[in-house]
C-alpha positions as CSV (number, residue, x, y, z in Angstrom):
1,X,2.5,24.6,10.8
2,X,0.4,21.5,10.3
3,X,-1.8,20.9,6.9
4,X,-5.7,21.5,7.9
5,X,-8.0,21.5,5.0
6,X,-11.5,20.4,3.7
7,X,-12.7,19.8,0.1
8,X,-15.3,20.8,-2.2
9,X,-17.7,17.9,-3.3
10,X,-17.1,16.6,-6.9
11,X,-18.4,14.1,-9.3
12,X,-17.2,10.8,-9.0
13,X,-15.8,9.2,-12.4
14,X,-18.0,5.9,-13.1
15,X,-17.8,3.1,-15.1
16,X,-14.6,0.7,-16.2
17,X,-11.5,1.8,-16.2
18,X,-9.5,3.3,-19.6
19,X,-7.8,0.8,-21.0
20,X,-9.3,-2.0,-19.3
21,X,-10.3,-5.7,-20.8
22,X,-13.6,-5.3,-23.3
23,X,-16.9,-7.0,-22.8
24,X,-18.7,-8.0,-26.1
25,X,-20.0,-4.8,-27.3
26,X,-20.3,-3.3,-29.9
27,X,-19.0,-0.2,-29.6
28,X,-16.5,1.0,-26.9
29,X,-16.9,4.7,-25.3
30,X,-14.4,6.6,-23.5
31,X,-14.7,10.5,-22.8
32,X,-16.5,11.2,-26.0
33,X,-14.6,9.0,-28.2
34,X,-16.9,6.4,-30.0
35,X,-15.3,3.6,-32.1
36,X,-15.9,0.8,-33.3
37,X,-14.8,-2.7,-32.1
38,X,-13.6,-5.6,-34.0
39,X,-11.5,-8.5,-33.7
40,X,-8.9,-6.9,-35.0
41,X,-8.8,-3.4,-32.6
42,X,-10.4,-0.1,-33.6
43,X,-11.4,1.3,-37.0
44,X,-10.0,4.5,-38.0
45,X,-11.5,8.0,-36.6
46,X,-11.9,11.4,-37.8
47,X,-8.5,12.8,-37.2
48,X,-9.4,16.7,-37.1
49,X,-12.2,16.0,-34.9
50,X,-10.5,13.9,-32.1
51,X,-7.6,15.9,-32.5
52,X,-9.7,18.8,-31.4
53,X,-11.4,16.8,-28.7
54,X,-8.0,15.8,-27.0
55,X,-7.0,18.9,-27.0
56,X,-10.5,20.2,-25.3
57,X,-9.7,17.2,-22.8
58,X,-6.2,18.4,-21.9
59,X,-7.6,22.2,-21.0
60,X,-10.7,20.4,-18.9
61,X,-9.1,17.5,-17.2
62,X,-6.3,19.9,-15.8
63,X,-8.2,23.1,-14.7
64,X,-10.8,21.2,-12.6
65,X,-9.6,21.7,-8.7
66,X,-10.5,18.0,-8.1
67,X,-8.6,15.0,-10.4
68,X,-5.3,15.5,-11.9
69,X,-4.5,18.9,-10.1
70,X,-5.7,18.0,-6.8
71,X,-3.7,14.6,-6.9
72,X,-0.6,16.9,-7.7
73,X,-1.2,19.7,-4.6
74,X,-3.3,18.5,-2.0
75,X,-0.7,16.3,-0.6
76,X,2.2,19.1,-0.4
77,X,3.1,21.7,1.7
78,X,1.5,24.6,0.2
79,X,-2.0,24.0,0.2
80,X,-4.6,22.9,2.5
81,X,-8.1,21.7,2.0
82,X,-10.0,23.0,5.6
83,X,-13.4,21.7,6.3
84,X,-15.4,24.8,7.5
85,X,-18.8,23.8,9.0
86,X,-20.3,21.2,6.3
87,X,-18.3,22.9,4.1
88,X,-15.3,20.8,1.7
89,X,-16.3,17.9,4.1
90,X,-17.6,15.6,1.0
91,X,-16.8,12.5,3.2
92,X,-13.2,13.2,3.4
93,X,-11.9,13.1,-0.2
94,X,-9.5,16.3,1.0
95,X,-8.8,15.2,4.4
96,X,-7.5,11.9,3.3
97,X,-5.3,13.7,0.5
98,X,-4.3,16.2,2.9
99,X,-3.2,13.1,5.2
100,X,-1.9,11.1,2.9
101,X,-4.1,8.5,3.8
102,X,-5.9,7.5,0.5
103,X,-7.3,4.5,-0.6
104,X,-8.3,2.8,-4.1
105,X,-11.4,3.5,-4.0
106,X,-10.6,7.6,-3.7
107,X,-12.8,9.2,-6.2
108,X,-10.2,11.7,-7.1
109,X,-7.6,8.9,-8.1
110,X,-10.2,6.9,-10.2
111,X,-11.4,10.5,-12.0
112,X,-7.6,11.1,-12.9
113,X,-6.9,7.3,-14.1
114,X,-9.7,7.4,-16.2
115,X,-9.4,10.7,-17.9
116,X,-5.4,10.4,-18.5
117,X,-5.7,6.7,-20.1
118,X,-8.5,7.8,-21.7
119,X,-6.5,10.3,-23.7
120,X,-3.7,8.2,-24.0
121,X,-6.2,5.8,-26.0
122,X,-8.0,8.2,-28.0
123,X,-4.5,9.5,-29.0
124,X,-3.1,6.1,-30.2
125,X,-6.3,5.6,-31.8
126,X,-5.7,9.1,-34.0
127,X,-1.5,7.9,-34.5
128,X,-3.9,4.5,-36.3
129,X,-5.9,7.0,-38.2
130,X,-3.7,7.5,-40.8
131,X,-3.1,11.2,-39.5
132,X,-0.7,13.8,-41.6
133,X,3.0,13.8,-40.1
134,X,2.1,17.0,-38.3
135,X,-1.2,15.2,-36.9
136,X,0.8,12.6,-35.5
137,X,3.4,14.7,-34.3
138,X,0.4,16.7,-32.3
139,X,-1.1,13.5,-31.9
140,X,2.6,12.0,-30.1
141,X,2.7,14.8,-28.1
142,X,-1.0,14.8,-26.7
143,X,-0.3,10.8,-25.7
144,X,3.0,11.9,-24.3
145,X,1.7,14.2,-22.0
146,X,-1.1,12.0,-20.4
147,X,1.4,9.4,-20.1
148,X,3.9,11.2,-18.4
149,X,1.3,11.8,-15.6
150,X,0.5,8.4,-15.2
151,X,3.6,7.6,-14.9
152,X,4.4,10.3,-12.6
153,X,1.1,9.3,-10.4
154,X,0.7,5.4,-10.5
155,X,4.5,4.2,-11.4
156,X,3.3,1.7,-14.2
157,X,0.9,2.6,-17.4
158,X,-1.1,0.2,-19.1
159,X,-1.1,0.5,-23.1
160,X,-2.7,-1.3,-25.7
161,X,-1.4,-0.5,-29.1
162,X,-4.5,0.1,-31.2
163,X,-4.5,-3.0,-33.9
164,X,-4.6,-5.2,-30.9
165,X,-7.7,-7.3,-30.5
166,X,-10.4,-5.3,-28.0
167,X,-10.8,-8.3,-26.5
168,X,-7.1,-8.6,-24.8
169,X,-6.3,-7.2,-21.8
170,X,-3.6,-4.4,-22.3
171,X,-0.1,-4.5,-21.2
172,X,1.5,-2.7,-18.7
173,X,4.6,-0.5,-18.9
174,X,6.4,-0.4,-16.0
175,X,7.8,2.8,-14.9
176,X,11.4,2.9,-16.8
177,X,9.5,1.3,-20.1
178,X,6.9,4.1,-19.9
179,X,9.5,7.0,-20.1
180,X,11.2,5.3,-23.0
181,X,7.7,5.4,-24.7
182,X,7.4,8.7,-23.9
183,X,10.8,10.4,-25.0
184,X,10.7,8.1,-28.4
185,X,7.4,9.3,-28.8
186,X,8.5,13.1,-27.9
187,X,11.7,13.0,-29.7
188,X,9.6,11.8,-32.9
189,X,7.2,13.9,-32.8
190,X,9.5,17.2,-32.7
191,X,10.9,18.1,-36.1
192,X,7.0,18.1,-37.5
193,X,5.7,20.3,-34.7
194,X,5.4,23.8,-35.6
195,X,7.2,26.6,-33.6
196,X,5.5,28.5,-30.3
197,X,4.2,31.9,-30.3
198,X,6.5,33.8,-27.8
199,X,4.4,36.7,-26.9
200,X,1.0,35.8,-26.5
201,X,-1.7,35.2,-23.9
202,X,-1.8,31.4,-25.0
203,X,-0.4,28.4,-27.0
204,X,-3.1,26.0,-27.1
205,X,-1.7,23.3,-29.2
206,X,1.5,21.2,-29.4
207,X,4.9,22.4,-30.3
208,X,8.6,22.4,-30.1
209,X,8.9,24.4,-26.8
210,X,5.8,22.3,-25.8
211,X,7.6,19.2,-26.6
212,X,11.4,20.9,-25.1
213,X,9.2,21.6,-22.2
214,X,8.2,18.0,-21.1
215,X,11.2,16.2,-22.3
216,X,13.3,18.5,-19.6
217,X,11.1,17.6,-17.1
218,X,11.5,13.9,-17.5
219,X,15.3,14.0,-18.1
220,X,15.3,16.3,-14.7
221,X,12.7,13.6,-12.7
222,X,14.6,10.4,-14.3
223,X,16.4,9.1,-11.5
224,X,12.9,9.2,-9.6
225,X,11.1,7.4,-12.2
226,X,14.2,4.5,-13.1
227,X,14.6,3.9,-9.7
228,X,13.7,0.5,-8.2
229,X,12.8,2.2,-4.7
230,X,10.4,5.0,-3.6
231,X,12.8,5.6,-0.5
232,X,14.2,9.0,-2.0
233,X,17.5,7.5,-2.7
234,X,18.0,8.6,-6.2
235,X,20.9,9.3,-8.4
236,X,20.9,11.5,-11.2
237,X,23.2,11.5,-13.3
238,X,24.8,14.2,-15.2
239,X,24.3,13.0,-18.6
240,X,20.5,13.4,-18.0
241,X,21.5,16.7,-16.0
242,X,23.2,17.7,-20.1
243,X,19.5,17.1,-21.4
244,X,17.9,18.9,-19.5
245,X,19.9,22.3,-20.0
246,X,19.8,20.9,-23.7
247,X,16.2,21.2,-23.5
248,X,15.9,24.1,-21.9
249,X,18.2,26.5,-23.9
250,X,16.0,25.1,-27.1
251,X,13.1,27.1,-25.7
252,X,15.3,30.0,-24.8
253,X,16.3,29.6,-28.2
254,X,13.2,30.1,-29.4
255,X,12.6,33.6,-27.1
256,X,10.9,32.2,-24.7
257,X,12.2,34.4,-21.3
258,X,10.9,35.7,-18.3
259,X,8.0,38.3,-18.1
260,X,8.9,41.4,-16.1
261,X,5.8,41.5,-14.8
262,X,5.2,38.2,-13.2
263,X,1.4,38.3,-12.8
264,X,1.1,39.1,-16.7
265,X,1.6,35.5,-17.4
266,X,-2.1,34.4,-15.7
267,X,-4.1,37.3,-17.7
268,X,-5.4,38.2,-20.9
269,X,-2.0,40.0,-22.0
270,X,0.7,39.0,-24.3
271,X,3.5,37.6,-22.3
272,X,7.1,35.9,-23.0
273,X,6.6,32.6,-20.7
274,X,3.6,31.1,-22.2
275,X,4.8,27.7,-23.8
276,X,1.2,25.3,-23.6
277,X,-2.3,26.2,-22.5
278,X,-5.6,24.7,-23.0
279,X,-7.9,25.1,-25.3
280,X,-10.9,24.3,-23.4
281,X,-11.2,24.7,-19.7
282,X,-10.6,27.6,-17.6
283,X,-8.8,29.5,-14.6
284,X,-12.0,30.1,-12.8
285,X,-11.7,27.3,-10.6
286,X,-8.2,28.6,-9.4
287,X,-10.0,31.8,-7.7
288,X,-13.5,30.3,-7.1
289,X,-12.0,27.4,-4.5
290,X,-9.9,29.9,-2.4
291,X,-11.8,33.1,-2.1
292,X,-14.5,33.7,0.5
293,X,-18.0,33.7,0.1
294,X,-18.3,37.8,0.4
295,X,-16.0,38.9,-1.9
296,X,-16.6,39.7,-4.9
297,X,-16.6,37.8,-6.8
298,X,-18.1,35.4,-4.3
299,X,-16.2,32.2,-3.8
300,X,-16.3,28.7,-2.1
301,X,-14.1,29.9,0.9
302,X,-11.7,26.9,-0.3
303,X,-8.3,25.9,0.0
304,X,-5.4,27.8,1.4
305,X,-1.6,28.0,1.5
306,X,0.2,27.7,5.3
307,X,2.1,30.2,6.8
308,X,5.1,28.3,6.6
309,X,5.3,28.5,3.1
310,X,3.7,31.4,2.9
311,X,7.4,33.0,4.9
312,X,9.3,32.1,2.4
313,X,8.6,34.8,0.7
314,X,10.8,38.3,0.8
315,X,8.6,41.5,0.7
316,X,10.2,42.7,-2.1
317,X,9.5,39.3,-3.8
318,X,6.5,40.6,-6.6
319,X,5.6,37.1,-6.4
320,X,4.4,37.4,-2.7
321,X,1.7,39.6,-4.3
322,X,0.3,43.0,-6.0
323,X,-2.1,44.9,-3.4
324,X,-5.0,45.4,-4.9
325,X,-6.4,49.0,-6.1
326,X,-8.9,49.7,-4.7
327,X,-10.5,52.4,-6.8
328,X,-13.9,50.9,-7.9
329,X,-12.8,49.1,-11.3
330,X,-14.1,45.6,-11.8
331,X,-12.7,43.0,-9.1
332,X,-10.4,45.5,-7.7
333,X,-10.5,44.8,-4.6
334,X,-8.9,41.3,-5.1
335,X,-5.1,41.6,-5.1
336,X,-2.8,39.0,-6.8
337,X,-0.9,36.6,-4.8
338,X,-1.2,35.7,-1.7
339,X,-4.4,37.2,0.4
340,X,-3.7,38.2,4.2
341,X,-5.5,40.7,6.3
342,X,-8.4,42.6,6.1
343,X,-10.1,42.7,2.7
344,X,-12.3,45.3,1.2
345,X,-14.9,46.0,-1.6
346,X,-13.8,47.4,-5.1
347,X,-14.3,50.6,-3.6
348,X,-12.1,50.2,-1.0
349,X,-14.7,49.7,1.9
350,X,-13.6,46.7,4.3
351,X,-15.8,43.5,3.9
352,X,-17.4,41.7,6.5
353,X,-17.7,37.7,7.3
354,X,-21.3,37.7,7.1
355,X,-21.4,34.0,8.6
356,X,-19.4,35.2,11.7
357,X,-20.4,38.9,11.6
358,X,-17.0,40.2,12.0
359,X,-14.3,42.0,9.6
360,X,-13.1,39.3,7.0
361,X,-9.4,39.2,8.1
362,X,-7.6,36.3,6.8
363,X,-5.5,34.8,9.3
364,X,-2.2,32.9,9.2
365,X,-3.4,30.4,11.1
366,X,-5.4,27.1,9.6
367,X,-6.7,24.1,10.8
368,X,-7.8,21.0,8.7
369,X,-11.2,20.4,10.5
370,X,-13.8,22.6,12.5
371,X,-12.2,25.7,10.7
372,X,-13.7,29.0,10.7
373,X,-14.6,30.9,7.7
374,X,-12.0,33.6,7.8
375,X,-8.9,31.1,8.8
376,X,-6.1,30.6,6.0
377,X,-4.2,32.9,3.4
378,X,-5.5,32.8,0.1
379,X,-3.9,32.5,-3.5
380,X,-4.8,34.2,-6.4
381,X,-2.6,34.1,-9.4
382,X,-5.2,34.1,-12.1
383,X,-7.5,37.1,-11.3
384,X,-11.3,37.4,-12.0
385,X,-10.6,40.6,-14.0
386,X,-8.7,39.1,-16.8
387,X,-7.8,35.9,-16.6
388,X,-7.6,33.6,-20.0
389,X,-6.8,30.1,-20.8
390,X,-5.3,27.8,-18.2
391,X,-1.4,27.6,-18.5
392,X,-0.1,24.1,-18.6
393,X,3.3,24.8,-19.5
394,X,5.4,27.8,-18.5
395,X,9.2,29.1,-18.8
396,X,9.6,30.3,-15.5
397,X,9.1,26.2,-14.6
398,X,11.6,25.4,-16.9
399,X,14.2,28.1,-16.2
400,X,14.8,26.7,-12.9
401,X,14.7,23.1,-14.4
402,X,17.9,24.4,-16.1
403,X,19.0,25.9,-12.6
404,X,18.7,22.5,-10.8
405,X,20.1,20.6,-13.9
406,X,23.4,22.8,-13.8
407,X,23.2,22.1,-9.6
408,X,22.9,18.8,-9.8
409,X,25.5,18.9,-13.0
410,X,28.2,20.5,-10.7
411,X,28.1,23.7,-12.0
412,X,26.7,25.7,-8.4
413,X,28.6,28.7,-9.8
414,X,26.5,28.9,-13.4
415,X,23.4,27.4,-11.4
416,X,23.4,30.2,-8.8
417,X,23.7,32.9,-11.6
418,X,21.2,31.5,-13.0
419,X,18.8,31.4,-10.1
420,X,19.9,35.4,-9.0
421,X,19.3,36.6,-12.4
422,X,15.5,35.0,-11.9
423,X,15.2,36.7,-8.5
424,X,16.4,40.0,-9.8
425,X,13.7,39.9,-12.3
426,X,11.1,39.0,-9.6
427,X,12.4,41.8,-7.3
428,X,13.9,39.3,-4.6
429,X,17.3,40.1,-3.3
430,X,20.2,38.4,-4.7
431,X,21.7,34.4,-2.9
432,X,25.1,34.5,-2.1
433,X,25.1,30.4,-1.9
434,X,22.9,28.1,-3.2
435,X,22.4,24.3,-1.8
436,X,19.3,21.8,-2.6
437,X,17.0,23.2,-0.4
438,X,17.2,27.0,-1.8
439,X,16.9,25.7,-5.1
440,X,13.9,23.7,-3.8
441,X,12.6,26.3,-2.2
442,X,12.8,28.8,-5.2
443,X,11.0,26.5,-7.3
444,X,8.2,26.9,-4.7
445,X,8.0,30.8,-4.8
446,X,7.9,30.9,-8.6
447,X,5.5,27.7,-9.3
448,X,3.0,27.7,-6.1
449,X,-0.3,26.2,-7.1
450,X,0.3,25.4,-10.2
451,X,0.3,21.9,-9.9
452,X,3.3,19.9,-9.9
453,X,4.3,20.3,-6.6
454,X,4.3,17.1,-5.4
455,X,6.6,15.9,-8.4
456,X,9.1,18.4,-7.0
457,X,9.1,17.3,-3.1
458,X,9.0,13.6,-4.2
459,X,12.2,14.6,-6.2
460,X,13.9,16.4,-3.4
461,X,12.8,13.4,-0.7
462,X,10.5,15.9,1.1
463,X,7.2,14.4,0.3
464,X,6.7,12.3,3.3
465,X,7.7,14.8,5.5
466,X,6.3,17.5,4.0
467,X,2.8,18.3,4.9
468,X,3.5,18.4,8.5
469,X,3.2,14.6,9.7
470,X,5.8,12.5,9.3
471,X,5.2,9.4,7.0
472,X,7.6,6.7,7.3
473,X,6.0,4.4,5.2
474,X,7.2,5.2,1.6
475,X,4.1,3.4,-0.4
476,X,2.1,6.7,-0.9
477,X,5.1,8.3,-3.0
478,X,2.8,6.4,-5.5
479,X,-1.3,6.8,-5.9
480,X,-2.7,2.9,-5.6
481,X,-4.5,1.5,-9.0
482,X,-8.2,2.2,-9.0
483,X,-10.3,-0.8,-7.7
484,X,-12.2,-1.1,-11.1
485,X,-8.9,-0.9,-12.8
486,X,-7.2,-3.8,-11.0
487,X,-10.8,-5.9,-11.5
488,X,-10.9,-5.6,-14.8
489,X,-6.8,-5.7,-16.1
490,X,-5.3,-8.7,-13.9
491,X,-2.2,-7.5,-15.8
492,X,-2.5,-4.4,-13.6
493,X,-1.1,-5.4,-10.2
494,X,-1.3,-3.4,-7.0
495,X,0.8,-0.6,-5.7
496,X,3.2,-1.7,-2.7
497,X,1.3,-0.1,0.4
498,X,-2.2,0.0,-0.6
């Protein structure tokens, strides 16, 4: 089934880009960060305070449905953006990400740029600051993280270490130079970062697991991001294959394992999986863009998943979704997972689609434009009853980093263990072989919508094929530098494509 979506309106990002060249002024503002300029780079900050502000930044910028999320699901093959009536038209900012047929001036792109290199400078600006070792360990993990995305996103990351004069342009990383920053920078910053809580409802701020967690995940996508082609031609290699499942087991080390109750991990209970949320932000947007406008609560009749992926699913697969109760407590009649079929009231009484007076009956089938108001399955894994902080990090995503590591590795037999002793947890019948695609496709069923999607198809050369119209050309494998950006940097040059 093809993609067919629409989007919600949002605010477009305005001014310079992060990181660009400085005009002559006298002070130099970025996301709340204020310092002062001189020929010599930026004076030292209050460390406690922009410590805390980054933080607040990591929760916001990643729990808004537009930005860095949207740039990391819209394009893939489990969600859709459908424009209903005026509704998620906003001029085609979905449609275009849903189409793969951005452009530099794409609001979305520019609001990520901007907020990611904005962190990455107020981060180098705290590591300046004269910051306690387990500041700058926080600190090194905080600039690692943004980074990463760029990296992920755009393929090259412009840096300017912070004693450099304000009035240079900043350098740019390439791709292969960036992940070296970011694993000397990771690898640092681990023996001073304190130890994860393993069974609680959140870990807002950095730590070893946090820090295990993204140097798996750059060790797994390596081959991607050393590559000199976007063509999906990538060799990994099993020495990074090691790392990863070195990674891994050091959060498993830790007791980090799966919940047996897979929902638990998006609510307000203690669970085992939690490795990084964010302090600021919330879930809210994650229910408000799918739901319809009369349930309750009422939503922005949003974004939905497709069919397609949607049968990928077993019925005994927990992660397909908890019914919901029905019995006149607080949002019950939301279930969790995916929504389908008629829906009803917290008492159990079957709502209506008050714009098309009929029963609300979400339907399998969606279309991108012209869509009606009940058209699309819905998601919901963070539920308006008791939902908490935003999870960034999770161990069920880097389980099965360890299962692909050991597949890629050549260990199929210890990979597919691996993988069966996951489903057995989420009540999904056992795999008797195991190949790229069911790997790929189990990564899907435990991590739908929660971000990182396209990272995954781009790694398993599926991201040009994969929202239902074939793209030959390879150039939007990677976002295209922001307009602003590439006016003011010259040392920023244009993606291939764009």
């Amino acid at each position: 089934m093809n993609k067919n979506i629409t989007f919600k309106s949002i605010s477009l990002a305005t001014g310079l880009a992060v990181l660009a060249s400085c005009t002559n002024l006298d002070s130099v503002e970025k996301d709340s960060l204020v310092v002062k300029a001189t020929n010599k780079g930026f004076v030292a900050v209050n460390v406690v305070d922009e410590l805390q502000a980054s933080y607040n930044a990591l929760g916001n910028n990643f729990s808004d449905q537009a930005g860095i999320y949207s740039l990391g699901e819209h394009p893939t093959a489990e969600m859709i953006p459908p424009t209903r009536g005026v509704d998620w038209g906003d001029n085609g900012v979905w449609r275009t990400l849903d189409q793969h047929t951005w452009d530099p001036t794409h609001s979305n792109v520019l609001g990520a740029w901007n907020n990611l290199n904005s962190q990455v400078l107020k981060t180098t600006q705290i590591l300046n600051s004269s910051p306690s070792a387990a500041q700058a360990a926080e600190a090194k993990f905080l600039r690692a993280w943004n980074m990463f995305h760029v990296m992920d996103y755009w393929g090259q990351v412009p840096f300017r270490e912070a004693t450099e004069d304000v009035f240079v342009n900043p350098k740019v990383k390439t791709r292969a130079e960036a992940f070296d920053f970011i694993v000397k920078d990771l690898t640092e910053a681990l023996p001073a970062l304190s130890e994860a809580k393993t069974t609680v409802s959140e870990n807002p701020a950095a730590t070893k697991a946090a820090a295990n967690y993204l140097l798996a995940k750059l060790y797994l996508n390596k081959a991607v991001y050393t590559s000199t082609s976007t063509d999906g031609s990538y060799t990994f290699a099993k020495a990074d294959m090691d790392q990863v499942v070195k990674y891994v087991d050091a959060i498993t080390a830790a007791g980090f394992k799966l919940s047996s109750d897979y929902f638990s991990n998006f609510t307000d209970k203690a669970a085992s999986e939690i490795i990084l949320t964010g302090a600021q932000g919330s879930p809210q947007n994650r229910w408000m863009m799918t739901l319809h406008y009369d349930q309750n609560p009422s939503g922005w009749n949003g974004f939905t998943t497709l069919a397609d992926f949607y049968d990928k699913f077993e019925a005994s697969d927990i992660r397909k979704g908890v019914a919901a109760k029905k019995d006149g407590s607080n949002y019950s009649g939301i279930g969790r997972g995916f929504l389908i079929g008629q829906q009803y009231t917290d008492k159990g009484v079957a709502l209506n689609d008050s714009r098309a007076n009929k029963p609300l009956q979400f339907t399998r089938d969606v279309i991108l434009s012209g869509c009606p108001t009940d058209k699309g399955i819905r998601v919901i894994k963070y539920h308006p009853a008791d939902a908490n902080k935003y999870i960034l990090a999770r161990y069920g995503d880097a389980y099965l980093m360890k299962a692909e590591a050991l597949f890629r590795g050549g260990d199929v037999a210890g990979a597919l263990t691996w993988v069966n002793a996951l489903r057995k947890t989420r009540g999904a019948s056992a795999l008797t072989t195991l190949d790229a695609n069911t790997i790929f496709d189990e990564i899907g069923r435990e991590t739908y919508w929660e971000g990182g999607k396209r990272t995954v198809e781009i790694r398993y050369n599926k991201f040009l094929t994969g929202t239902g119209v074939d793209r030959k050309d390879p150039g939007t494998v990677l976002y295209p530098i922001p307009a602003d950006a590439i006016a003011s940097n010259p040392n920023l040059k244009q993606n291939a494509g764009y």
